[in-house]
NUVEX-246070 format. One record per residue: residue number from 1; residue in three letters; chain; x, y, z of N, C-alpha, C in turn. Coordinates in nm, 4 decimals. Layout:
% residues N
<pt><num>NUM</num><residuo>ALA</residuo><cadena>A</cadena><n_u>X</n_u><n_v>Y</n_v><n_w>Z</n_w><ca_u>X</ca_u><ca_v>Y</ca_v><ca_w>Z</ca_w><c_u>X</c_u><c_v>Y</c_v><c_w>Z</c_w></pt>
...
This chain:
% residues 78
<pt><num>1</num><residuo>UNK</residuo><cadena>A</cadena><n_u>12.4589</n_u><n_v>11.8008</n_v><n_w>12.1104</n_w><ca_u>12.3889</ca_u><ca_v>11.7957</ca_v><ca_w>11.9843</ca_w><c_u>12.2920</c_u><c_v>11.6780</c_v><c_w>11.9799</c_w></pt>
<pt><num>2</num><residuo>UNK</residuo><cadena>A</cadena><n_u>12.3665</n_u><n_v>11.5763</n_v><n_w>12.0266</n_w><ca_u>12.2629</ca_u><ca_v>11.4308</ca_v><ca_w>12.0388</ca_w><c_u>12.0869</c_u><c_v>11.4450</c_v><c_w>12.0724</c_w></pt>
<pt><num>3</num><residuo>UNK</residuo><cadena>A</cadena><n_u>12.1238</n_u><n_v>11.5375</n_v><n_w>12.2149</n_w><ca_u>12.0769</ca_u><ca_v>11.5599</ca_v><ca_w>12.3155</ca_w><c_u>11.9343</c_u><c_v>11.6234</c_v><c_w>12.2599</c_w></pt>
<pt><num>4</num><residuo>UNK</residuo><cadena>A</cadena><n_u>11.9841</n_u><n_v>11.7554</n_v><n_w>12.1780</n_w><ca_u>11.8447</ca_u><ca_v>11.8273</ca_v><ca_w>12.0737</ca_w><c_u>11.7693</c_u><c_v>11.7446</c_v><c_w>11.9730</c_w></pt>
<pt><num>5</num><residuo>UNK</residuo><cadena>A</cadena><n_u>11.8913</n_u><n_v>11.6755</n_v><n_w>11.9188</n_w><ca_u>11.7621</ca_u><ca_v>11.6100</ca_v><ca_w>11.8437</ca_w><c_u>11.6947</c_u><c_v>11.4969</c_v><c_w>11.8762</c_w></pt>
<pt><num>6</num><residuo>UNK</residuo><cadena>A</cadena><n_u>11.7443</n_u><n_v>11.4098</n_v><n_w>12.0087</n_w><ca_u>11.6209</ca_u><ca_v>11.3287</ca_v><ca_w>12.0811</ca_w><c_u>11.4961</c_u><c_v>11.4326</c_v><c_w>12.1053</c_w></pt>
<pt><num>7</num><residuo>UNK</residuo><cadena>A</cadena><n_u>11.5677</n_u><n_v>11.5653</n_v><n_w>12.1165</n_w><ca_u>11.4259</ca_u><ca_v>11.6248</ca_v><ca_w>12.1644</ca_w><c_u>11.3213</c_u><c_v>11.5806</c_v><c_w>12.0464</c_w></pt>
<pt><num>8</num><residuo>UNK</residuo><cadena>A</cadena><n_u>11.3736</n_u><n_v>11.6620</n_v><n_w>11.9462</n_w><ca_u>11.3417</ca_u><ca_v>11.6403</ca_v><ca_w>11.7824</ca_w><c_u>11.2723</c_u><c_v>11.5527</c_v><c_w>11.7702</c_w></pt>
<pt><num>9</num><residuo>UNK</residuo><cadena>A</cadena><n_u>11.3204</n_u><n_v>11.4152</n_v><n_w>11.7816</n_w><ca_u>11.2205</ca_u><ca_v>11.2602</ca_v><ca_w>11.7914</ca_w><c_u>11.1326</c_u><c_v>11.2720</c_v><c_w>11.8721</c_w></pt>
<pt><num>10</num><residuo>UNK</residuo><cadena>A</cadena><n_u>11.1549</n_u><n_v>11.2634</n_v><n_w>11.9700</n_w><ca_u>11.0522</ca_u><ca_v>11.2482</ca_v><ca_w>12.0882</ca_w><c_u>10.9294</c_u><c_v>11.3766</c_v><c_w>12.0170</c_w></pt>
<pt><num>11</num><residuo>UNK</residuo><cadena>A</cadena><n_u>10.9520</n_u><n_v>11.4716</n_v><n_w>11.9864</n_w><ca_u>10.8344</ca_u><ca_v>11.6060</ca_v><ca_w>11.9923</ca_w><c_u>10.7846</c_u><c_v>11.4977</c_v><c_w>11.8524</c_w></pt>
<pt><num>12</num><residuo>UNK</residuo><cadena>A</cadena><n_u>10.8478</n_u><n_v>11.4469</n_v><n_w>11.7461</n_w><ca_u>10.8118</ca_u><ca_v>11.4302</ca_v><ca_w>11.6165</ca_w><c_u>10.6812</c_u><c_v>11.2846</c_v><c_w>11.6962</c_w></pt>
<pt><num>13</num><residuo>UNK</residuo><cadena>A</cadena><n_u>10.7944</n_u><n_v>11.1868</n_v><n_w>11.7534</n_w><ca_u>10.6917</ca_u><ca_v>11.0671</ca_v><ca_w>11.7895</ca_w><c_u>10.5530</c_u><c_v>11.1267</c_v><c_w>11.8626</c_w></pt>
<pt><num>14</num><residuo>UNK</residuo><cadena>A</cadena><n_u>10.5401</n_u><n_v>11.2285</n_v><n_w>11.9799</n_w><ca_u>10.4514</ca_u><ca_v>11.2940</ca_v><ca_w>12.0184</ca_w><c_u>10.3317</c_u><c_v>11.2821</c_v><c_w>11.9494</c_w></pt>
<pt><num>15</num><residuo>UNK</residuo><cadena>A</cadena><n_u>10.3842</n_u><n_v>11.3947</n_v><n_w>11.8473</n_w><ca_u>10.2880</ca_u><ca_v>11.4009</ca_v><ca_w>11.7296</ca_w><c_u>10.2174</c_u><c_v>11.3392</c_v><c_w>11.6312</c_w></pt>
<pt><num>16</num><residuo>UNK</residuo><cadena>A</cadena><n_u>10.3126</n_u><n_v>11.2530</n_v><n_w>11.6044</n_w><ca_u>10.2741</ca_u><ca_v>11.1570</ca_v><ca_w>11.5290</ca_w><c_u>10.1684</c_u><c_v>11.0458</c_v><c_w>11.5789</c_w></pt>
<pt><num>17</num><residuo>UNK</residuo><cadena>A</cadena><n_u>10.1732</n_u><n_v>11.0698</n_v><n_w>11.7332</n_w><ca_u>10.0872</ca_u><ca_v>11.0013</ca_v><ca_w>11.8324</ca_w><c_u>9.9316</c_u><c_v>11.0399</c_v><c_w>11.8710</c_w></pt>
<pt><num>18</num><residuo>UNK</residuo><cadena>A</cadena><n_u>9.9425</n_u><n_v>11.1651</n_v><n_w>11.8060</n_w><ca_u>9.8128</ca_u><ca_v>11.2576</ca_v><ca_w>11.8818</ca_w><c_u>9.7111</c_u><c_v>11.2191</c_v><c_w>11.7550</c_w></pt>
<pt><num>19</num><residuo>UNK</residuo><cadena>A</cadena><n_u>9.7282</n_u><n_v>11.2087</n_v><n_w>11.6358</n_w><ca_u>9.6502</ca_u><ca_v>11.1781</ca_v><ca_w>11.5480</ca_w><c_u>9.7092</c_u><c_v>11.0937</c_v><c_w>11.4301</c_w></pt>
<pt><num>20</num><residuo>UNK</residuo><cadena>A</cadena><n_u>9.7251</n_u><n_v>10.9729</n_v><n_w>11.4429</n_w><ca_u>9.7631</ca_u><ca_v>10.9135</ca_v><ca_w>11.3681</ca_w><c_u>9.7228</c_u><c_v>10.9002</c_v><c_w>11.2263</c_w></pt>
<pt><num>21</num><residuo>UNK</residuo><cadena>A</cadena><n_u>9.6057</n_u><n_v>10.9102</n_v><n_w>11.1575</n_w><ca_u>9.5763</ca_u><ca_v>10.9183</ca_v><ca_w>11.0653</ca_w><c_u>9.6133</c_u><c_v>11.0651</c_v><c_w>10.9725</c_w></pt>
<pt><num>22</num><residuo>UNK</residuo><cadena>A</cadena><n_u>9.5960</n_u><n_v>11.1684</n_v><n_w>11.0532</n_w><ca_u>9.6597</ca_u><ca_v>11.3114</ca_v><ca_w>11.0012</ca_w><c_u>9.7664</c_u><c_v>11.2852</c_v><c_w>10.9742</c_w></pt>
<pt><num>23</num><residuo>UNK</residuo><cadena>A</cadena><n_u>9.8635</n_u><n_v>11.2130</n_v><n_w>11.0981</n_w><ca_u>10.0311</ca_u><ca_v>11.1998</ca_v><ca_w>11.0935</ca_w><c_u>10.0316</c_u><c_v>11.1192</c_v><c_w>10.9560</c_w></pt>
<pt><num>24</num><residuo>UNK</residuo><cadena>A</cadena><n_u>10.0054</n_u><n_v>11.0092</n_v><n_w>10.8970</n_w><ca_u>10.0016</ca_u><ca_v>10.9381</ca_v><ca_w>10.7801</ca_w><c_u>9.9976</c_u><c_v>11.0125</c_v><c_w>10.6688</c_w></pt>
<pt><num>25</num><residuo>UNK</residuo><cadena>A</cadena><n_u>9.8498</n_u><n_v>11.1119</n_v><n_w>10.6351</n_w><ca_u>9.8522</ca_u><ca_v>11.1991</ca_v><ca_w>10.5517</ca_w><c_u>9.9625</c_u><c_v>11.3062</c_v><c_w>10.5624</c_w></pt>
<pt><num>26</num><residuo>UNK</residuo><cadena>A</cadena><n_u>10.0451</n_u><n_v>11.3448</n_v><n_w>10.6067</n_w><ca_u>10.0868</ca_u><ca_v>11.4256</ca_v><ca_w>10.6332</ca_w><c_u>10.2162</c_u><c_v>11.3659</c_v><c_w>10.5952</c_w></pt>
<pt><num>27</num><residuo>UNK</residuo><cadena>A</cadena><n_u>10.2895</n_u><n_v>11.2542</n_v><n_w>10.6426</n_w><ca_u>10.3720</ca_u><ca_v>11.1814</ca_v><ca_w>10.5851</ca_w><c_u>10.4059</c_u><c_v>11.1391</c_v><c_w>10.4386</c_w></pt>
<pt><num>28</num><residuo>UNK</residuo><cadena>A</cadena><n_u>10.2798</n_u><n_v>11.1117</n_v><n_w>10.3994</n_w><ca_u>10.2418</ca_u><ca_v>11.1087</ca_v><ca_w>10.2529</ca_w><c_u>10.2881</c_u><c_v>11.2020</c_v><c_w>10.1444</c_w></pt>
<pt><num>29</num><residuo>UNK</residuo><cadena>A</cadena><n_u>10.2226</n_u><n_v>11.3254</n_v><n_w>10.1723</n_w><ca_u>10.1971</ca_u><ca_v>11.4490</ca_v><ca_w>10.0993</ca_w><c_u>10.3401</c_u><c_v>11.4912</c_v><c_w>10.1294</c_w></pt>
<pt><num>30</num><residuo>UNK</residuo><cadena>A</cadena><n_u>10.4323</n_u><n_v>11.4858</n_v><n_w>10.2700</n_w><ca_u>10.5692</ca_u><ca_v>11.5051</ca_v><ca_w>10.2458</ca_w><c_u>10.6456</c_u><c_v>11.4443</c_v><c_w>10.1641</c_w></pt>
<pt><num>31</num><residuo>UNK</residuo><cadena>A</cadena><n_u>10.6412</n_u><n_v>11.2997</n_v><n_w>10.1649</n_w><ca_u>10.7432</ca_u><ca_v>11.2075</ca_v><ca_w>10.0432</ca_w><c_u>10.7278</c_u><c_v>11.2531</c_v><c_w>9.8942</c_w></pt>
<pt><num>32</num><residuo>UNK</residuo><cadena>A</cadena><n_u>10.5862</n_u><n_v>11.2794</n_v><n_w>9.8850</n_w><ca_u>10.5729</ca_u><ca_v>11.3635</ca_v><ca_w>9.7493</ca_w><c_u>10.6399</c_u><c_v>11.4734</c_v><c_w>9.7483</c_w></pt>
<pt><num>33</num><residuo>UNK</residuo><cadena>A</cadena><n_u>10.5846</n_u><n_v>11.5897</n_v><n_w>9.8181</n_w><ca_u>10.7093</ca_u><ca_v>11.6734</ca_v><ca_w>9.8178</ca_w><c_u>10.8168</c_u><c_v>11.7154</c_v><c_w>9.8172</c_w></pt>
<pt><num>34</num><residuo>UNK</residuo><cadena>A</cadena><n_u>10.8531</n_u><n_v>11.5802</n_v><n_w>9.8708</n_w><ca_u>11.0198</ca_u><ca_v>11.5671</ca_v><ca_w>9.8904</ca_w><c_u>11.0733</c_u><c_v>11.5419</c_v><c_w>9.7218</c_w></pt>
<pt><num>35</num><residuo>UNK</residuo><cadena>A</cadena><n_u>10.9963</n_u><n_v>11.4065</n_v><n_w>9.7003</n_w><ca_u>11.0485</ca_u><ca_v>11.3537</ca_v><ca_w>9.5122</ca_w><c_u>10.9804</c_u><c_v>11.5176</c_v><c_w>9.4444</c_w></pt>
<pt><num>36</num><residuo>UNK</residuo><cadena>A</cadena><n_u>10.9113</n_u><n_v>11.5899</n_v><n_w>9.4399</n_w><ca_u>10.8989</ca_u><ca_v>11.7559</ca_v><ca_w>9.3204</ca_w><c_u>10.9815</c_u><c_v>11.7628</c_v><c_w>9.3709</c_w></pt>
<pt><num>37</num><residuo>UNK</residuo><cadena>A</cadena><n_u>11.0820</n_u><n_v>11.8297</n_v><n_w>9.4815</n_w><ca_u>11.1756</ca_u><ca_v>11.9281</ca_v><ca_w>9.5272</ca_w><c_u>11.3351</c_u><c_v>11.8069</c_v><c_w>9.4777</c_w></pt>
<pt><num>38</num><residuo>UNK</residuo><cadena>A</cadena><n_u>11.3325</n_u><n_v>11.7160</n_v><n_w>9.4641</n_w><ca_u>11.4558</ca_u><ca_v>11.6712</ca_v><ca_w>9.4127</ca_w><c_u>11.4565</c_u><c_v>11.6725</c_v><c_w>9.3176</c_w></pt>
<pt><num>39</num><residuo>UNK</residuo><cadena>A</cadena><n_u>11.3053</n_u><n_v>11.6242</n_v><n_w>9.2108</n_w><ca_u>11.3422</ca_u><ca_v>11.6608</ca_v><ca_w>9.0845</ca_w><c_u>11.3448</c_u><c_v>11.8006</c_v><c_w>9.0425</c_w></pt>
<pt><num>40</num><residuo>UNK</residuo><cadena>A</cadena><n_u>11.2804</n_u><n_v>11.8690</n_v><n_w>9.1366</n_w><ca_u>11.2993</ca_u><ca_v>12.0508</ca_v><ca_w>9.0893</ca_w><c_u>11.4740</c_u><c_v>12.0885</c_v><c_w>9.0995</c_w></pt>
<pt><num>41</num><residuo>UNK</residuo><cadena>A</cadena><n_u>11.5254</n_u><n_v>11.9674</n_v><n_w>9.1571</n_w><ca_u>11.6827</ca_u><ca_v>12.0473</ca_v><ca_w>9.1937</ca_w><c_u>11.7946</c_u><c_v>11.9805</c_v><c_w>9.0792</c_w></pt>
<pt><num>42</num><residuo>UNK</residuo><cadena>A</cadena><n_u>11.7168</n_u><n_v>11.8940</n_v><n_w>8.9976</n_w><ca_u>11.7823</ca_u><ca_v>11.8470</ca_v><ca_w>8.8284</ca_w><c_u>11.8137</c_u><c_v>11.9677</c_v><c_w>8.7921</c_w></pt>
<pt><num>43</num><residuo>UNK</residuo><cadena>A</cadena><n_u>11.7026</n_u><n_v>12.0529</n_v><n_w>8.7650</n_w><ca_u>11.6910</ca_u><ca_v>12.1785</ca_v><ca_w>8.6842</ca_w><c_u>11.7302</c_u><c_v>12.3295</c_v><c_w>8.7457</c_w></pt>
<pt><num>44</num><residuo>UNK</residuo><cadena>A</cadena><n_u>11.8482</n_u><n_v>12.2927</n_v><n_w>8.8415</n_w><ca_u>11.8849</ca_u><ca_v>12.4240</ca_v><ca_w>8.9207</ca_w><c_u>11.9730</c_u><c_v>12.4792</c_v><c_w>8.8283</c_w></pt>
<pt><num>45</num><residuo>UNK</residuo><cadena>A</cadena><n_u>12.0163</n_u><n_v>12.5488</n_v><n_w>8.8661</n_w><ca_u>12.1127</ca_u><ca_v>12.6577</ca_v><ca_w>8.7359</ca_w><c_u>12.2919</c_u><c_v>12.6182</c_v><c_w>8.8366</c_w></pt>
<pt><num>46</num><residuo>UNK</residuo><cadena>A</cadena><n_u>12.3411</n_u><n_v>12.5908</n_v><n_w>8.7299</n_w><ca_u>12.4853</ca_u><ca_v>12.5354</ca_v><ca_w>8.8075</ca_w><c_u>12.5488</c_u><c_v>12.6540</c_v><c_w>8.9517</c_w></pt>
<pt><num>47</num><residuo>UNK</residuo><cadena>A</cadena><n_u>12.5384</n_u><n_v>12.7377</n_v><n_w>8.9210</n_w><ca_u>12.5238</ca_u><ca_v>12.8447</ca_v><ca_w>9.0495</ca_w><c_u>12.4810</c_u><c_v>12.8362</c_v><c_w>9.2014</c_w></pt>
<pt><num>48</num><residuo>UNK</residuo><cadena>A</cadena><n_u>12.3645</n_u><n_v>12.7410</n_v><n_w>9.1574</n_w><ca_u>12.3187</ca_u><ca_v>12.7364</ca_v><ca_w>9.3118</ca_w><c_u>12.2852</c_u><c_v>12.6152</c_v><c_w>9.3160</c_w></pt>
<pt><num>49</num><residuo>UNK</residuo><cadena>A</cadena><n_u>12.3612</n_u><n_v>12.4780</n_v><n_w>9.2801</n_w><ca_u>12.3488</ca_u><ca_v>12.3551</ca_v><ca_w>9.2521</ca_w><c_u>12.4123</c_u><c_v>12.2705</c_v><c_w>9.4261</c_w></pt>
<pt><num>50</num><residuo>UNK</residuo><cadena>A</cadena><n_u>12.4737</n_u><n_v>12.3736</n_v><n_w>9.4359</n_w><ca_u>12.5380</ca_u><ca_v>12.3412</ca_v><ca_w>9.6053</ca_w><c_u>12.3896</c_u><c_v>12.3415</c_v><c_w>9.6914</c_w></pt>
<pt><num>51</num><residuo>UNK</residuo><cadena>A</cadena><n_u>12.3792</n_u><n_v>12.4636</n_v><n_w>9.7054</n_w><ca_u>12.2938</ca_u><ca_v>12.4521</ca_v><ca_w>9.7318</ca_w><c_u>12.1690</c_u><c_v>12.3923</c_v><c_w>9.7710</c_w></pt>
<pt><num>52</num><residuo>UNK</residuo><cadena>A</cadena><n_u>12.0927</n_u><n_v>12.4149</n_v><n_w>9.6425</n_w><ca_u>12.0273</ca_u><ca_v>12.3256</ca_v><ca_w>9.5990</ca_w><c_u>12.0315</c_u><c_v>12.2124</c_v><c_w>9.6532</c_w></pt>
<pt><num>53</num><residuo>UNK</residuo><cadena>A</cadena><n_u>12.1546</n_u><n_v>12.0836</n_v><n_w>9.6303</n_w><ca_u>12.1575</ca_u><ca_v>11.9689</ca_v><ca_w>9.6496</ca_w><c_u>12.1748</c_u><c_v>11.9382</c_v><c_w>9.8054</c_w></pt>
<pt><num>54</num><residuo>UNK</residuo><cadena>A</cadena><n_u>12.2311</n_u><n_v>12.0472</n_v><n_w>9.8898</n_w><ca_u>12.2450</ca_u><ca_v>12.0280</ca_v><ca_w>10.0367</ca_w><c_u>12.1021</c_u><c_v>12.0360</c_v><c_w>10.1102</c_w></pt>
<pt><num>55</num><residuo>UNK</residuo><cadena>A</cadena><n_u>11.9995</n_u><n_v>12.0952</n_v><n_w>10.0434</n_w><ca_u>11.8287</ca_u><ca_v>12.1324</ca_v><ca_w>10.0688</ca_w><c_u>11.7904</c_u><c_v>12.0272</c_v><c_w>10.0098</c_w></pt>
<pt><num>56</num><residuo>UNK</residuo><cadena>A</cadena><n_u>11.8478</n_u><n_v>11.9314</n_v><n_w>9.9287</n_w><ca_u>11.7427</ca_u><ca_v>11.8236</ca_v><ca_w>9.9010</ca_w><c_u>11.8116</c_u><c_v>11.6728</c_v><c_w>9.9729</c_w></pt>
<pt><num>57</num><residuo>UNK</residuo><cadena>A</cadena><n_u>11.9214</n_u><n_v>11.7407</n_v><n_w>10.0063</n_w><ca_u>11.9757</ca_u><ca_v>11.5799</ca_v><ca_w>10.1098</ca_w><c_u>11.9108</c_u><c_v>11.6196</c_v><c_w>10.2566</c_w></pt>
<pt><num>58</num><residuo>UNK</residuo><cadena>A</cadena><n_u>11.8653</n_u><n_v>11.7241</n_v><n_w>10.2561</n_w><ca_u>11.8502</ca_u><ca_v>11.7859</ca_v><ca_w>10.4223</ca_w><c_u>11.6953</c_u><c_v>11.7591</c_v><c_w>10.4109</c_w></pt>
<pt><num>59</num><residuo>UNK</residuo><cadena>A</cadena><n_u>11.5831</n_u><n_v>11.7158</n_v><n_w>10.2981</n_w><ca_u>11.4532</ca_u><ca_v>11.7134</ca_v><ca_w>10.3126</ca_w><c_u>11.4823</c_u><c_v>11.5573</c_v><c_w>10.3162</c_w></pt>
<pt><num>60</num><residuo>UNK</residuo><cadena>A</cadena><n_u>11.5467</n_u><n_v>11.4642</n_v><n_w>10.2227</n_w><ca_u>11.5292</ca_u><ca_v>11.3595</ca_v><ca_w>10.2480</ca_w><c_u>11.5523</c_u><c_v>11.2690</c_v><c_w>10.3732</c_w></pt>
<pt><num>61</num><residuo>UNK</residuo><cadena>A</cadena><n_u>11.6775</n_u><n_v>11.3615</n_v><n_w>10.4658</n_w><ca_u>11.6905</ca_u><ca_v>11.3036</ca_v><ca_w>10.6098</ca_w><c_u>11.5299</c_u><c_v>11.3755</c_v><c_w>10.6884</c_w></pt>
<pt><num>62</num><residuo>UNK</residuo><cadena>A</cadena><n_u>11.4984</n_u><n_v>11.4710</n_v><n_w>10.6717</n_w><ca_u>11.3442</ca_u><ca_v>11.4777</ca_v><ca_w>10.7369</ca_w><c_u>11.2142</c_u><c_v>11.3330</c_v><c_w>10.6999</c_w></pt>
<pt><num>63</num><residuo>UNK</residuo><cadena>A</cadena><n_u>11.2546</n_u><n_v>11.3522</n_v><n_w>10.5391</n_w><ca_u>11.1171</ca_u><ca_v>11.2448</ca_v><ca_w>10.5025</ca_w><c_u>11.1727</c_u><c_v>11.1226</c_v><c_w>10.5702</c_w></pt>
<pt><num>64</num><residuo>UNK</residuo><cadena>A</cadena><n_u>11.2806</n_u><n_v>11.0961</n_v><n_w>10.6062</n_w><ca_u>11.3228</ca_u><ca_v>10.9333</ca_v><ca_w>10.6712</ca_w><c_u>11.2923</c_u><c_v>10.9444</c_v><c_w>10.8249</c_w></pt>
<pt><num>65</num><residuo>UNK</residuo><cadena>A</cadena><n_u>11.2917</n_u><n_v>11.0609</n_v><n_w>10.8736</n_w><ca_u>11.2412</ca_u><ca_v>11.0586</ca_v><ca_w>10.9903</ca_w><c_u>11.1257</c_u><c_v>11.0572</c_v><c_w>11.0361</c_w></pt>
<pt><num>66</num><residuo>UNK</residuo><cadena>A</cadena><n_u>11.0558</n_u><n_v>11.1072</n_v><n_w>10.9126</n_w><ca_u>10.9088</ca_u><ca_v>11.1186</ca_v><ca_w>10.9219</ca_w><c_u>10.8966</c_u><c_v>10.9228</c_v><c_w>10.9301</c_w></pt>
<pt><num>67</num><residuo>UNK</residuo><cadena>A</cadena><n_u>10.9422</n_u><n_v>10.8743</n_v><n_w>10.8164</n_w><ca_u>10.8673</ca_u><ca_v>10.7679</ca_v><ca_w>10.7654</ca_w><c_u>10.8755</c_u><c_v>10.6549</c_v><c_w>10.9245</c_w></pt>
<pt><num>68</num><residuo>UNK</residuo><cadena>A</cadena><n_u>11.0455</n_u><n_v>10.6578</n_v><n_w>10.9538</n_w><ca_u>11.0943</ca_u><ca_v>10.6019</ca_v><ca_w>11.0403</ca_w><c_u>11.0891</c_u><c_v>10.6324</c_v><c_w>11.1609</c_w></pt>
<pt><num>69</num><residuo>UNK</residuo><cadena>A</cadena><n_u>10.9824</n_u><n_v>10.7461</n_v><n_w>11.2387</n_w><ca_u>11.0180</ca_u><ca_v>10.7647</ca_v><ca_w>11.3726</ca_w><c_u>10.9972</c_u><c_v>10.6514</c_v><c_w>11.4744</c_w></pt>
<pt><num>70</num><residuo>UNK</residuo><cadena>A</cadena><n_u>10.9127</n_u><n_v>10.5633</n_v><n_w>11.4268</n_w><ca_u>10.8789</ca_u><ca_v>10.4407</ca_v><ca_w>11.5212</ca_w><c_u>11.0384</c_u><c_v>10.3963</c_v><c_w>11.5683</c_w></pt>
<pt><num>71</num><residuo>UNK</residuo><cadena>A</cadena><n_u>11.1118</n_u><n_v>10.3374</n_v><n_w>11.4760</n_w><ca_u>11.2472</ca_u><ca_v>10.3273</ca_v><ca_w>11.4914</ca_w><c_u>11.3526</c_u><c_v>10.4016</c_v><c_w>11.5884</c_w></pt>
<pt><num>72</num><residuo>UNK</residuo><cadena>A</cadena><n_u>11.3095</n_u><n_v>10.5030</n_v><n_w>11.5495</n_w><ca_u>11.3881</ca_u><ca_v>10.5950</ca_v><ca_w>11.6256</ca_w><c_u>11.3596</c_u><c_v>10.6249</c_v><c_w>11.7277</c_w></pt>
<pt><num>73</num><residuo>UNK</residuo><cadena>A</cadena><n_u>11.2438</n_u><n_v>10.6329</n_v><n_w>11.7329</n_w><ca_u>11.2013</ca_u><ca_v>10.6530</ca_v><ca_w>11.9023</ca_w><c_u>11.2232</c_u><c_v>10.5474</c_v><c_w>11.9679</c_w></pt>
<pt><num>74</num><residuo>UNK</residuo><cadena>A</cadena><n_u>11.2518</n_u><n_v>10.4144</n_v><n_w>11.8682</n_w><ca_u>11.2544</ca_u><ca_v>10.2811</ca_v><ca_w>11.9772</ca_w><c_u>11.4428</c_u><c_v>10.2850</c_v><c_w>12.0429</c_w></pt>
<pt><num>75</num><residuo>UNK</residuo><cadena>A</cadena><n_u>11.5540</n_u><n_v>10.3680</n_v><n_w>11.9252</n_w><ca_u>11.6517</ca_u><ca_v>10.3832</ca_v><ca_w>11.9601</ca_w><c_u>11.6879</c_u><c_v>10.4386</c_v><c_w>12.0674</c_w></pt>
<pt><num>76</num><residuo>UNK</residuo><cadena>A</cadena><n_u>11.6270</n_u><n_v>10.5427</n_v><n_w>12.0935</n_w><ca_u>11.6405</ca_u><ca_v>10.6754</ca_v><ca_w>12.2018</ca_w><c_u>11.6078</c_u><c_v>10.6567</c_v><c_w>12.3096</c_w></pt>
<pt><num>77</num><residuo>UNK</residuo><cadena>A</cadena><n_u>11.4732</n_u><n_v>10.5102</n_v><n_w>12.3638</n_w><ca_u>11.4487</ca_u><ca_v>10.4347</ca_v><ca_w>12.4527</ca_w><c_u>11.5285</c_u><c_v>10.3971</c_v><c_w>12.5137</c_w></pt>
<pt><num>78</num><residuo>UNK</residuo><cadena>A</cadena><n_u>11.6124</n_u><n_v>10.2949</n_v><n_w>12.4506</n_w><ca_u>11.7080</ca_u><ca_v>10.1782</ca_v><ca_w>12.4786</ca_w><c_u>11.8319</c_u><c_v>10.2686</c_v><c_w>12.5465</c_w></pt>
């Protein structure tokens, strides 16, 4: 499992490498997205609140990877 998501980093640092200024915007416009989609998940209907809340802990470990891949790629080095 480790193993896939170094891939994960490494493809994310890649990218984030090929155009850095896109990668920024792009980073950006995700963290926003991320804060609508948590506050869209205040207003879920108790039904699908599981849900819901497992899709908004699962975007915020993306936006930390986004923000943080420098980090992480420096982990996966070592």
């Amino acid at each position: 499992m480790a193993e896939v998501r170094d891939e994960y980093i490494r493809a994310l640092f890649d990218l984030s490498k090929t155009d850095p200024a896109k990668w920024a915007t792009f980073v950006e416009a995700f963290k926003a997205y991320t804060i609508h989609e948590l506050e869209r998940i205040t207003q879920s209907a108790p039904d699908t609140a599981q849900i819901a809340i497992g899709f908004g802990r699962k975007m915020k470990e993306q936006r930390d990877d986004f923000v943080g891949i420098e980090a992480l790629m420096g982990k996966i080095k070592k």
